[in-house]
N, C-alpha and C positions, 0 to 999 in steps of 0.2 A: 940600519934597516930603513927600508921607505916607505913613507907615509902617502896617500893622495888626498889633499885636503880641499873639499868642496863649499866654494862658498854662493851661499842662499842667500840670495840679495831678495827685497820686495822692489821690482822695477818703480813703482809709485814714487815710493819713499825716495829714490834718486831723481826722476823726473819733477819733484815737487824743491828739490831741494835749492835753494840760492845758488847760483853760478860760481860766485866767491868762496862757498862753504866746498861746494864740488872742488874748483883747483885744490884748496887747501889739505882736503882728502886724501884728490888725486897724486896731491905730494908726498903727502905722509906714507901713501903705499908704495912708490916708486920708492922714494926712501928707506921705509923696511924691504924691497925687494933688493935693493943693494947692499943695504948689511948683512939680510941672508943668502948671497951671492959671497960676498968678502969672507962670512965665516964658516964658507962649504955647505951649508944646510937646503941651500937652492938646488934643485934639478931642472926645475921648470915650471913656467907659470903664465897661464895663457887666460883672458878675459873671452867671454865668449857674446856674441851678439843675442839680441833678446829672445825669447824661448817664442815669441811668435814667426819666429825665422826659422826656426825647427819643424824636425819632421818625426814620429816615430815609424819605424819599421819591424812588424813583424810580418812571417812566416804562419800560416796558419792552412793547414790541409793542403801542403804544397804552392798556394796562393797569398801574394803579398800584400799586404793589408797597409796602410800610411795611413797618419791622421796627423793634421797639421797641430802645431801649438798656438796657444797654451796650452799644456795638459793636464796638470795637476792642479785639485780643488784646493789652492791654497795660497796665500798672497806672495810665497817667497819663492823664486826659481832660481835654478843653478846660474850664476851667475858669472863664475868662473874656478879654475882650478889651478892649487900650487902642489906641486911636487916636492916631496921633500926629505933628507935624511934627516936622521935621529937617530939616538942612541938606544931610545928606547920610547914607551907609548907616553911617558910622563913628558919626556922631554918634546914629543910632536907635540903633544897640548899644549906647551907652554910656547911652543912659537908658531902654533894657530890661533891661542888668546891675543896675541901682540899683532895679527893682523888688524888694519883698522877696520874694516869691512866688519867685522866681529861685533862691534860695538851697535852694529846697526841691522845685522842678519844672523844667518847661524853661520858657524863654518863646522862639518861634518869632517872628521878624521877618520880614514881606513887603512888599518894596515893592507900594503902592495904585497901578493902572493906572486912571486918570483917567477913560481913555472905553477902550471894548471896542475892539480892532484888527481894522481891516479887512480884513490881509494872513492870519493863524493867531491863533489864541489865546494860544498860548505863546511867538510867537516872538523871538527875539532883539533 
């Protein structure tokens, strides 16, 4: 089954962080992005640029609405996302806890619905 895993960084807390502390990170996660490449559990995994480079878009009374980022009242934004197989919801937890990002933000698990349902969106 696929998981999409969202990770919430606090931009601060990276921008504050030692340069040195940063590669050594930045290694750690390349390096777990290649063992879960080597043991199939990768699909994909993309860093995204800062949430002030964003835009949201809605639709509202036929007319489109934008609002620049930041959006949310909160210090952690999406930061980036991994894709991923598992076998089951135990087993994505335990290889979004081994992200190193984890240590330092949240990382949000969801299971991926394959095809849209034709009963509700959300349901059971």
């Amino acid at each position: 089954m696929k998981y999409l895993c969202l990770a919430h960084e606090e931009e601060g807390l990276f921008k504050a962080m030692p340069h040195e502390q940063w590669l050594a990170l930045r290694q750690e996660t390349l390096d777990y992005v290649q063992s879960l490449k080597a043991s199939g559990h990768l699909i994909a995994t993309h860093a995204l640029q800062s949430a002030r480079h964003g835009v949201l878009v809605r639709v509202r009374n036929h007319d489109l609405v934008t609002s620049d980022g930041p959006f949310a009242e909160t210090k952690e934004q999406l930061g980036g996302i991994f894709l991923i197989e598992a076998h089951d919801f135990n087993e994505a937890l335990r290889i979004a806890s081994r992200w190193p990002s984890a240590r330092l933000g949240t990382i949000e698990v969801r299971p991926v619905e394959e095809t849209l349902r034709k009963k509700n969106r959300y349901g059971d």
